[in-house]
DRENLUM-147636 format. One line per 10 residues: their letters; for each residue z, y, x of C-alpha. Coordinates in Angstrom, 1 decimal. Example, Ala and Ser with C-alpha at 12.3 -4.5 7.8 and 13.67 -1.06 7.14 Angstrom:
<rs>
as> 7.8:-4.5:12.3 ~ 7.1:-1.1:13.7
</rs>
This chain:
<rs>
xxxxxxxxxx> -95.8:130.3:-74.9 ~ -99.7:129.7:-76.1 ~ -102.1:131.5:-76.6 ~ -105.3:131.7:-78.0 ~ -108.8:134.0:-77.4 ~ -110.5:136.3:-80.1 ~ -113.2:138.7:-79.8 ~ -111.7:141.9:-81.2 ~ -114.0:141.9:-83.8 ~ -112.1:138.7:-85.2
xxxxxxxxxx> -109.2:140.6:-84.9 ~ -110.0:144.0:-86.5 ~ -113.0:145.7:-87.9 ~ -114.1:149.1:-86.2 ~ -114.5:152.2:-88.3 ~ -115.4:155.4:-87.5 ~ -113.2:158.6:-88.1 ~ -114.8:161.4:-90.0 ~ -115.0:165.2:-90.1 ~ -111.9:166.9:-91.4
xxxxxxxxxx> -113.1:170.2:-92.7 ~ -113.0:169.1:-96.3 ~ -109.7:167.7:-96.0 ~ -107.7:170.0:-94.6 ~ -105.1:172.0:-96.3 ~ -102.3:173.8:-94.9 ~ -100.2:172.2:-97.9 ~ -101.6:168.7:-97.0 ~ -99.0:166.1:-96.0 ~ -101.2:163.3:-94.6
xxxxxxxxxx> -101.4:163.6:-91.4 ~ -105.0:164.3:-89.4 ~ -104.8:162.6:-85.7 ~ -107.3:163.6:-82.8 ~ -107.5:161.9:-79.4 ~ -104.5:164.2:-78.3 ~ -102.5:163.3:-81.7 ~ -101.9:165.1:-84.5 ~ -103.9:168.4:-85.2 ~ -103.5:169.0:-88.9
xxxxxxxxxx> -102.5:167.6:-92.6 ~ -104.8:166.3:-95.1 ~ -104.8:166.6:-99.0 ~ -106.0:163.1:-98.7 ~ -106.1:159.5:-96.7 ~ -109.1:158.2:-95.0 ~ -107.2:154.5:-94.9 ~ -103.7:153.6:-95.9 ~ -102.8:150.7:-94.1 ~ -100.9:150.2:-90.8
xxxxxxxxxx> -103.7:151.1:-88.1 ~ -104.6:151.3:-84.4 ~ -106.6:154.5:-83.6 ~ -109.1:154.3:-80.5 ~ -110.6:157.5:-78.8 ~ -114.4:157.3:-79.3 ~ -115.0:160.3:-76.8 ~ -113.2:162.3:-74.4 ~ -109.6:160.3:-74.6 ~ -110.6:156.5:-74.6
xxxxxxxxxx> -107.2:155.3:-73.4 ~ -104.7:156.3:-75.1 ~ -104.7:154.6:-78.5 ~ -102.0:156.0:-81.5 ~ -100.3:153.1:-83.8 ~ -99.8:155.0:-87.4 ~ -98.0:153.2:-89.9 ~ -98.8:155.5:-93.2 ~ -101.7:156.8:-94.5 ~ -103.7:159.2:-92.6
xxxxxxxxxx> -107.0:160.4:-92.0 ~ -108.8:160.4:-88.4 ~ -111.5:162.5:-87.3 ~ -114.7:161.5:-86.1 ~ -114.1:160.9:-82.3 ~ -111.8:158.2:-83.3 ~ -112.1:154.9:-84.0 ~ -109.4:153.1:-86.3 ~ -108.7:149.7:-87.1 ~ -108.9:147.7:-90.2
xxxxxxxxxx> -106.6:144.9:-89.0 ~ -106.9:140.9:-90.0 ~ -103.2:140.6:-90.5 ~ -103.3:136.8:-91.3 ~ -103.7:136.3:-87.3 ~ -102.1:139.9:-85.6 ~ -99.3:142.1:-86.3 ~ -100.7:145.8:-86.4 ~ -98.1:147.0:-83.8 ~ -98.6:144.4:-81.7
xxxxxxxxxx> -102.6:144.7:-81.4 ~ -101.4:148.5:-80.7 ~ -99.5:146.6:-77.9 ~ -102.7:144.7:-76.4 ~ -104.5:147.9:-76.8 ~ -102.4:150.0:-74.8 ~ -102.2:147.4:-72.2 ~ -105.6:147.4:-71.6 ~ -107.8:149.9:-69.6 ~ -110.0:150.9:-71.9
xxxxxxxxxx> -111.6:153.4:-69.0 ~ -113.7:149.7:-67.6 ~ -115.4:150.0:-71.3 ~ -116.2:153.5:-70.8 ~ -120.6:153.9:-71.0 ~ -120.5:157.8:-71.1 ~ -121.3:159.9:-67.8 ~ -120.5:163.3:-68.7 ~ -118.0:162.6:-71.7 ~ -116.0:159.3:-71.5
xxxxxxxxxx> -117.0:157.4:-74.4 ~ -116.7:153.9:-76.2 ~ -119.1:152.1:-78.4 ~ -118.5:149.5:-81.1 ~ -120.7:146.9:-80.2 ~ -118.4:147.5:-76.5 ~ -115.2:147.1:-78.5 ~ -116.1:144.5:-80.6 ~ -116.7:141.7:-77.7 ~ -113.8:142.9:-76.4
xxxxxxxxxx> -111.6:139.2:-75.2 ~ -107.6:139.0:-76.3 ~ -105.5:136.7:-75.5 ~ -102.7:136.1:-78.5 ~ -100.0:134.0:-79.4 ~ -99.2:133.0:-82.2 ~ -96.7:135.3:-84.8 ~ -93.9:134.2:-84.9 ~ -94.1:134.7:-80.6 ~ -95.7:138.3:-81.7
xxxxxxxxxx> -92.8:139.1:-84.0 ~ -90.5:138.3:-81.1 ~ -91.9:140.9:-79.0 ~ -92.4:143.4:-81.4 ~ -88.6:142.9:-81.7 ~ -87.3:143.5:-78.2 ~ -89.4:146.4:-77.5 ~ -89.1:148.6:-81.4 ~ -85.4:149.7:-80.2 ~ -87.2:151.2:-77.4
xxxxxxxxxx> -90.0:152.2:-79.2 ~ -87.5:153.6:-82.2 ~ -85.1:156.0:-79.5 ~ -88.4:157.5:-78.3 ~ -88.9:158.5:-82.0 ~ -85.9:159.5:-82.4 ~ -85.3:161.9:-79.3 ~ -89.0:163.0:-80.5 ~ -87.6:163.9:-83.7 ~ -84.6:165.7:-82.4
xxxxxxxxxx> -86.9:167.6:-80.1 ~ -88.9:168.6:-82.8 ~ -86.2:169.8:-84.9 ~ -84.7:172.0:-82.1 ~ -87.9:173.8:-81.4 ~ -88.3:174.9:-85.0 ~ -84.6:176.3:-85.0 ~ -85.5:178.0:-82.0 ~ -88.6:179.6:-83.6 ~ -86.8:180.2:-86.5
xxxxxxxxxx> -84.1:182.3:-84.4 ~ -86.9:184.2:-82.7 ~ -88.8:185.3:-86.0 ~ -85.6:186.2:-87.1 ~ -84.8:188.5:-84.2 ~ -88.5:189.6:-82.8 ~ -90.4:189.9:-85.9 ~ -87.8:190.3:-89.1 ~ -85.5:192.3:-87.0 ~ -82.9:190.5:-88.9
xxxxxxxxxx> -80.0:191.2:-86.3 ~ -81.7:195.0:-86.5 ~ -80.5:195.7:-90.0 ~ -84.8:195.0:-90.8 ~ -85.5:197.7:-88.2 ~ -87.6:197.4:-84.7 ~ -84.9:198.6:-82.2 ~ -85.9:202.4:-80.7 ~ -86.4:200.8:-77.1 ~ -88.7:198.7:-78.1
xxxxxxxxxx> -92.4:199.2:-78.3 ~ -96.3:197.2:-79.3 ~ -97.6:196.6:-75.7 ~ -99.9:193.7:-74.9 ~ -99.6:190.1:-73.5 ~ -100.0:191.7:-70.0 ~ -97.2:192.9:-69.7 ~ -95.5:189.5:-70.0 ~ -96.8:187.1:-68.6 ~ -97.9:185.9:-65.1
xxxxxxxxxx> -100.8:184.1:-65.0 ~ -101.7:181.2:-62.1 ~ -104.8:179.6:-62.2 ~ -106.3:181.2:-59.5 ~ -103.8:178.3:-57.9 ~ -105.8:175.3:-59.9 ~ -107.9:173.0:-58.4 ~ -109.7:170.5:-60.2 ~ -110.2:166.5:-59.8 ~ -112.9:164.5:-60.6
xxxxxxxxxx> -112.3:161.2:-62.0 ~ -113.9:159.8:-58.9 ~ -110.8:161.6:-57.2 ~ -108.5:160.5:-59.0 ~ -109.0:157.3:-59.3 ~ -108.1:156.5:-55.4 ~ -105.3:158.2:-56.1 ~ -101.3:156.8:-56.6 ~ -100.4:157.4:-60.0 ~ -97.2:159.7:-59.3
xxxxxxxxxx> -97.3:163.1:-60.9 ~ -98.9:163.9:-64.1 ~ -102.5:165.8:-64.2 ~ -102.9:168.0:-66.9 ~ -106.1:169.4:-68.9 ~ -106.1:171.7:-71.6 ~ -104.3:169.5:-74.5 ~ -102.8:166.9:-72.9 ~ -101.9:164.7:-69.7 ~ -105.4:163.3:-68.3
xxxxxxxxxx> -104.0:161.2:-65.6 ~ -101.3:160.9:-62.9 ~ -102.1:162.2:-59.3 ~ -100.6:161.3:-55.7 ~ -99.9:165.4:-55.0 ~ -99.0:168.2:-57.3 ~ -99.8:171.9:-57.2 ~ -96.7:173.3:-58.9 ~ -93.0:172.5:-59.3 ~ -90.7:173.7:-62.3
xxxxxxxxxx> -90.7:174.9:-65.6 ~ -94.1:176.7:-67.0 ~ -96.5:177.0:-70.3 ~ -99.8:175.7:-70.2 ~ -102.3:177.8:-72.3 ~ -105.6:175.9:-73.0 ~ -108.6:177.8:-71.6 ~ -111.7:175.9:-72.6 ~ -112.3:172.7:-74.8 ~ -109.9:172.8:-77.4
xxxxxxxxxx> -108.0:175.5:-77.4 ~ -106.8:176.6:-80.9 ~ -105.3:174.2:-83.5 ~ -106.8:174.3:-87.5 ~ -104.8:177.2:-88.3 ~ -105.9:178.9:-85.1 ~ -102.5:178.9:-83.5 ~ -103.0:178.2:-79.3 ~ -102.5:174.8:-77.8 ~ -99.5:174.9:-75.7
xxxxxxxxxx> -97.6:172.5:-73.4 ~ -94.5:173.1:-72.3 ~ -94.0:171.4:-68.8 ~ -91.9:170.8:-65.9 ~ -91.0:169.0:-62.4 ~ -94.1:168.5:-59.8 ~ -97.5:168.3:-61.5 ~ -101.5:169.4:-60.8 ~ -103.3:171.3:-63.8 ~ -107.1:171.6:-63.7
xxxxxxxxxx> -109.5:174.5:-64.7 ~ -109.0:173.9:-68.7 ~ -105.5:175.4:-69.2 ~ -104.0:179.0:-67.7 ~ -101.0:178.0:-66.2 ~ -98.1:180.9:-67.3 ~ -94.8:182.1:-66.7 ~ -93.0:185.2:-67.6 ~ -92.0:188.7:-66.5 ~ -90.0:191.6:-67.9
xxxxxxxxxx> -87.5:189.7:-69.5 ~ -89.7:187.2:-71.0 ~ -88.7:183.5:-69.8 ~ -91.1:180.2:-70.2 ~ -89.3:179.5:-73.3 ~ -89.3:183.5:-75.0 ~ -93.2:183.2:-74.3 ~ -93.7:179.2:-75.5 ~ -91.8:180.7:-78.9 ~ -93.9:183.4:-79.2
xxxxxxxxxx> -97.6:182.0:-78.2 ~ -96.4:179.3:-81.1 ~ -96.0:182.3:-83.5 ~ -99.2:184.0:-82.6 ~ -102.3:183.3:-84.0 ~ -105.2:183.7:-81.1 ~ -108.0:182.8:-83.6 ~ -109.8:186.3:-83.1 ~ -109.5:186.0:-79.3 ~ -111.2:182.7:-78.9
xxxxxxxxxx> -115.1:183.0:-78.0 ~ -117.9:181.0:-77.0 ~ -120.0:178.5:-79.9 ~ -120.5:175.4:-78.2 ~ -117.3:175.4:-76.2 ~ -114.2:177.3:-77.2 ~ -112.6:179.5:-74.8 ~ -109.9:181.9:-74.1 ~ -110.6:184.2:-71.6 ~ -107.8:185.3:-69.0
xxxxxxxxxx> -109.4:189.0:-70.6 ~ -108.9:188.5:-73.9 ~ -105.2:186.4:-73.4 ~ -104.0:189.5:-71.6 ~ -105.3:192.0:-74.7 ~ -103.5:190.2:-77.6 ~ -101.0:192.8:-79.0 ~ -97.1:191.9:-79.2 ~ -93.6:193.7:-79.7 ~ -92.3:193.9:-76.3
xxxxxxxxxx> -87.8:193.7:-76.8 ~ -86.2:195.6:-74.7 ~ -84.7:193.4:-71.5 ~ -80.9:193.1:-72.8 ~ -82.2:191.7:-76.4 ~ -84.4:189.4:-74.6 ~ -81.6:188.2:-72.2 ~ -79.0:188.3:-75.3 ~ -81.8:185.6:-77.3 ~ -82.6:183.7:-74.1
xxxxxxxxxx> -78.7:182.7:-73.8 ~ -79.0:181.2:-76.9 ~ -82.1:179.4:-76.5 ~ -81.3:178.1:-73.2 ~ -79.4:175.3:-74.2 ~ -81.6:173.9:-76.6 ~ -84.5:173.6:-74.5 ~ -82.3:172.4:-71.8 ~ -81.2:169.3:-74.2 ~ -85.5:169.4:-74.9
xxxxxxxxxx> -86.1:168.9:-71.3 ~ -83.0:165.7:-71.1 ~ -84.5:164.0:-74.3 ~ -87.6:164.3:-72.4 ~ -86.5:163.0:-69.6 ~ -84.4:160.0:-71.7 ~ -88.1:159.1:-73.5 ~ -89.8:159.1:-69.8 ~ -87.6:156.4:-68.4 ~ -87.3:154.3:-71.6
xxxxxxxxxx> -91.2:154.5:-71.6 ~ -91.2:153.5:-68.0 ~ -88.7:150.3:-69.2 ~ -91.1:149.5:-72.3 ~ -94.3:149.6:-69.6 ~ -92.8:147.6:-67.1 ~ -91.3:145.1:-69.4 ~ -94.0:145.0:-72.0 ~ -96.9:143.2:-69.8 ~ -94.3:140.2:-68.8
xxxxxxxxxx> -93.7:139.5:-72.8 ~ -96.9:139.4:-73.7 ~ -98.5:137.7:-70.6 ~ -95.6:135.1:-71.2 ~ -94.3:135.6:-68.0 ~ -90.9:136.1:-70.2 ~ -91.8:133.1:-72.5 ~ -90.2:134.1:-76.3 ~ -91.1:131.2:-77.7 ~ -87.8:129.8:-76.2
xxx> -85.8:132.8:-77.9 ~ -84.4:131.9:-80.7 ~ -83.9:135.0:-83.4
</rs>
């Protein structure tokens, strides 16, 4: 298989992302991405075309491939792609395969510039080979989506079943149940971050990559040690911590993993389990709770203030039997997508570095 060097900027031109705020609509349907993905819906495109979408600050390495029209925001980059010598998916492919973090030239905020990106070196074949690759790995690629999808639709029935029960009182006959009362977050949740430790990218970097390391939004990194093991919410602290419509940012995570000092770190108590309070937090608007100007922030303080209906312990274990299963098929999907990724990552470098030559394939 041959293959031939561009500069990037042969390849794509760079554009800035811009600001959202006039764009935004809560009944947009283009989709507004972040560095951590999607954050909101537009009432408008910024571009149309198929696109690869590069962090500009704070997330450089983790580009997003979107297909349809979508608008970006401005600590993004994204891609206006010379099609004539690149597929769009497959420049995605390069992309991810390459550590952006060597073209980082920020000290406190990882960042990239375009001048950096644009004498950026790829090595390509040529696309009829790139077809062939984007072939064997899309299946892949396509059962992630779809295990994503079916993940996504499980959630929402779930948080359908809980307005239903915890704030329609459907099952009630439209009545809070007498043994229920308004308490506050306190009283259901137990916090852990006085067990958090934070690592500097310095740290990390001599570190195996084993278990994931979590900030506020997203995974930041993988880690040779973990702090915790099992099933918890993550709540972010400081950064971003409230989506547009000022709902919390919330991960829902498992197994052995470290978190640093940007997300509390929660589980429940009085009858509350992870996934009772991961429905509800995604429910609950914190808008009014979150402080600070320059940098966002909820406060353990104010988390532990916010007013709720607190069940009584037999509804909550009556609605927690039900939910159980679907987040226990969430957690297996999960667990499907991490070791399809794992096959796409390992067998992704060897197709495109022609150590598994395609152009002997014939289909």
């Amino acid at each position: 298989m041959k293959f031939k060097s561009y500069r990037m900027d042969e390849l794509a031109i760079i554009k800035y992302g811009k600001n959202q705020k006039k764009v935004i609509s809560k009944d947009g349907n283009i989709p507004i991405f972040g560095t951590g993905g999607l954050i909101g819906y537009a009432n408008k495109a910024l571009y149309a075309k198929p696109s690869v979408l590069i962090g500009r600050k704070g997330t450089i390495d983790r580009p997003i491939f979107v297909t349809e029209p979508f608008w970006t925001v401005d600590t993004l980059f994204y891609t206006i792609i010379n099609e004539d010598l690149i597929l769009p998916q497959y420049l995605y492919y390069l992309i991810s395969n390459t550590d952006l973090k060597l073209l980082n030239e920020g000290t406190t905020i990882p960042s990239l510039r375009t001048e950096t990106l644009n004498r950026l070196i790829l090595n390509i074949p040529k696309l009829t080979d790139q077809r062939k690759i984007v072939s064997l790995i899309q299946p892949i690629e396509n059962k992630i989506q779809s295990n994503n999808k079916i993940n996504k639709n499980l959630f929402e029935q779930a948080q359908v079943l809980f307005q239903s029960w915890f704030c329609n009182f459907d099952p009630y006959d439209g009545v809070m149940p007498s043994d229920w009362h308004y308490g506050t977050v306190s009283e259901i949740i137990e916090l852990h971050d006085s067990k958090r430790i934070p690592l500097s990218s310095r740290e990390r970097a001599d570190l195996d990559h084993i278990y994931p390391y979590y900030g506020a939004t997203s995974i930041l990194d993988y880690v040779d040690r973990f702090l915790f093991d099992g099933i918890y919410l993550l709540l972010g602290e400081d950064g971003t911590v409230v989506d547009n419509q000022g709902f919390p940012i919330l991960q829902y995570v498992e197994g052995k993993f470290w978190v640093n000092n940007h997300a509390h770190i929660i589980t429940g108590k009085n009858g509350y389990s992870v996934e009772t309070l991961y429905l509800l937090f995604s429910l609950t608007n914190v808008q009014s709770i979150v402080t600070g100007a320059v940098q966002p922030k909820i406060s353990q303080q104010n988390l532990n203030r916010v007013q709720v209906i607190v069940p009584s312990k037999t509804e909550l274990a009556k609605f927690d039997e039900i939910i159980q299963p679907m987040f226990s098929e969430i957690r297996n999907l999960r667990l499907q997508n991490d070791r399809l990724s794992s096959l796409r990552n390992e067998l992704l470098p060897k197709l495109m570095s022609g150590d598994i030559d395609v152009s002997v394939l014939d289909f």
